[in-house]
N, C-alpha and C positions, 0 to 999 in steps of 0.2 A: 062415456058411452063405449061399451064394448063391439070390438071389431069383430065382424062374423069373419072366420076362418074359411074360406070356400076350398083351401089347398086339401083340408081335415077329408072333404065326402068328395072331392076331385082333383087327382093329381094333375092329371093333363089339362086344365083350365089355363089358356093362356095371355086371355087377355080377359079383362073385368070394366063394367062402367063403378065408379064408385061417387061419394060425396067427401068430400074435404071436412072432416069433423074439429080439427084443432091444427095446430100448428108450435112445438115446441118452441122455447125459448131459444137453442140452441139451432133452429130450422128443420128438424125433422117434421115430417109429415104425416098424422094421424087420418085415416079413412075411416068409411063407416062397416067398409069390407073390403076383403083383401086376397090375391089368391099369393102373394110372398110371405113367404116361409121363414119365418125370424130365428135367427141363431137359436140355437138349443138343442142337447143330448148332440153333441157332438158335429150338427149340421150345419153349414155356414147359411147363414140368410141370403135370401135371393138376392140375384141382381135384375134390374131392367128400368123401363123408362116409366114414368107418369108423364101422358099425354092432354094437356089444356084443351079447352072447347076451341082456340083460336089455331090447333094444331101443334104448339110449339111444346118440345118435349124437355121434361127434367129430368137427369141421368139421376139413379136409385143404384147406389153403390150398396146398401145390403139392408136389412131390415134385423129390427131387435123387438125385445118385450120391452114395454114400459114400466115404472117401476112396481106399479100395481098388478102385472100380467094380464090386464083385461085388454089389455090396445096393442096394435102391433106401430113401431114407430118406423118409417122408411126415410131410410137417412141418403138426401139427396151429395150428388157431389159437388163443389165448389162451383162459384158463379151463377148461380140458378138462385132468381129470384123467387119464392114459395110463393103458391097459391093462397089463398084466402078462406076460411070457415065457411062451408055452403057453398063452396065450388064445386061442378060437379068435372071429374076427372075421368080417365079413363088409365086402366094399370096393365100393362105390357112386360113379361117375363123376358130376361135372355132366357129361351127356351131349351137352347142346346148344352149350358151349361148344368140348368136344371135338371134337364135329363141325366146325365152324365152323373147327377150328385144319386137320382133317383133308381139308378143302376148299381154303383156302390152302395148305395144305404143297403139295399134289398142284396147284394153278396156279401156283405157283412154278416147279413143275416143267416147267412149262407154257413159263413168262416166259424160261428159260433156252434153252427151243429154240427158241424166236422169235429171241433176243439169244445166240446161237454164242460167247459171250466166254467167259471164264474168271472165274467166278465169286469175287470177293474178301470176300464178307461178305453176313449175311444176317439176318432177324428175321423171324418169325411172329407174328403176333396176332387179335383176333376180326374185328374190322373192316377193319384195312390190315395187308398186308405188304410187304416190302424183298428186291431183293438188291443188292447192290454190283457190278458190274462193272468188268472191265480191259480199256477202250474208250478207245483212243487219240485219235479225231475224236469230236467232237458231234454235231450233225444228227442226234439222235436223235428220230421222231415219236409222240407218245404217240396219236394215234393211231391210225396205222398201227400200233402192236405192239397198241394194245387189240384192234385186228383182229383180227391173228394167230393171239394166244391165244383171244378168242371162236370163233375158227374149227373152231381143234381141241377147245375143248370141245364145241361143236357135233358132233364125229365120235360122241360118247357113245364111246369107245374104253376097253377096259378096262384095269385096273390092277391087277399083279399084282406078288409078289415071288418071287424063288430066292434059292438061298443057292452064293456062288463057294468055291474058295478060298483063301488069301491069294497063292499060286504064280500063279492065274489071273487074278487083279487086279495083281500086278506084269506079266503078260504082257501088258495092254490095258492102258495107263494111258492112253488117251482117255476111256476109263470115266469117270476123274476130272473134274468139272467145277470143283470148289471149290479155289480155292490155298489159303485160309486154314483150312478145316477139313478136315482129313484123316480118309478111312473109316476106322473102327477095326479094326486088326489086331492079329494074336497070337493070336487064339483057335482060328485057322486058317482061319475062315471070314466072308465079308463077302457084311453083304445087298444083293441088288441089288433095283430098285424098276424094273417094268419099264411104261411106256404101250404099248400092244399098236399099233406102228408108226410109235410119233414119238420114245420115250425110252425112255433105258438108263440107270440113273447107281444109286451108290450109295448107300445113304441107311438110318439107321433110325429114322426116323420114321412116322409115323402117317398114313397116308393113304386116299382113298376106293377104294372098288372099279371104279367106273366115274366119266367124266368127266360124264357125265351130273347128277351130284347135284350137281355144283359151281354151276353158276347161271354167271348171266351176271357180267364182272369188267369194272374200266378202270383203265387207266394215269393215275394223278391227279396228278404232279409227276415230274419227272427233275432230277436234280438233281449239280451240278458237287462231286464231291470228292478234289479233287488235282489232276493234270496229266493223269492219266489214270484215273480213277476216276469212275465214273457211278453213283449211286442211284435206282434204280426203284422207285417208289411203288405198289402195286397194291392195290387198296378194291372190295369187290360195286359194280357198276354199280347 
């Protein structure tokens, strides 16, 4: 049974009733909907608790794809006995963490229309994130792009998403910023993530509604990998 994704059409969802659909061999735990966010394109899966109808909670150390990508699997931590198929649960986010990942994802997105390159690789975290770049000269200024991006958070510009479909993402493949991770197709449709006048790109990730919530950021290290490969370090100012 595939997991409805409720994170996809609401970021801020922080708590969910759900049903217990499976239970892996290894204890992870299969719902029938979910608002945690499973590793992928660079974003670590949520953390937070599944709460039992008797109140007693199971810690959710992060969530993944299963190996079909239809299910999301929430892999609890040690000593928690798993729930049962047809249980009906309820699913609670660390919310501050998430946000914090939801503020990075979306200045990333930021870092990329400062730096026009082609994006080769990328990582999310609470404190710093990355992307990789395919930047043939150096003379990169950190900060001059801290600028940048301060700038346009500064617009408070909003962030919004639609959904293409895969016919219309092959017709624009500027859309594409990333060589190494490619938007998911096949399903027929691919989310776009739009900044209201500076960015277009695709993404299913988790990000804020306006650039407003983001806070001020800076470029903390650039860094040589390859011949032409640049790593951009970016941390809250």
């Amino acid at each position: 049974m595939e997991t409805l994704l409720l994170f996809r059409d609401d970021a801020y969802l922080k708590e969910t009733s759900a049903v217990v659909t499976a239970v892996t061999p290894e204890g992870g735990i299969i719902v029938d909907r979910t608002i945690f966010y499973a590793t992928a394109g660079g974003q670590p899966g949520d953390r937070g608790v599944l709460v039992r109808a008797d109140g007693s909670e199971i810690g959710i150390e992060t969530a993944v794809y299963s190996p079909s990508k239809a299910e999301i699997v929430h892999i609890p931590a040690s000593g928690y006995e798993p729930p049962e198929a047809g249980e009906a649960v309820a699913l609670r986010l660390d919310w501050p963490t998430r946000h914090k990942r939801m503020r990075m994802h979306t200045a990333l997105h930021l870092l990329s229309v400062a730096l026009p390159f082609p994006v080769t690789g990328g990582s999310i975290g609470d404190e710093e994130s990355r992307l990789d770049f395919d930047i043939p000269e150096g003379g990169l200024d950190k900060d001059a792009i801290t600028a940048k991006v301060n700038e346009m958070i500064a617009t408070g510009a909003r962030v919004k998403e639609r959904w293409i479909s895969d016919e219309e993402l092959v017709a624009n493949p500027g859309l594409v910023k990333t060589m190494s991770v490619k938007p998911p197709m096949g399903s027929g449709k691919v989310r776009l993530v739009e900044i209201e006048g500076l960015d277009l790109q695709p993404c299913g990730g988790t990000h804020v509604r306006g650039l407003d919530e983001i806070g001020a950021v800076q470029v903390t290290k650039i860094e040589k990998k390859g011949q032409q490969n640049r790593r951009v370090r970016l941390a809250w100012a």
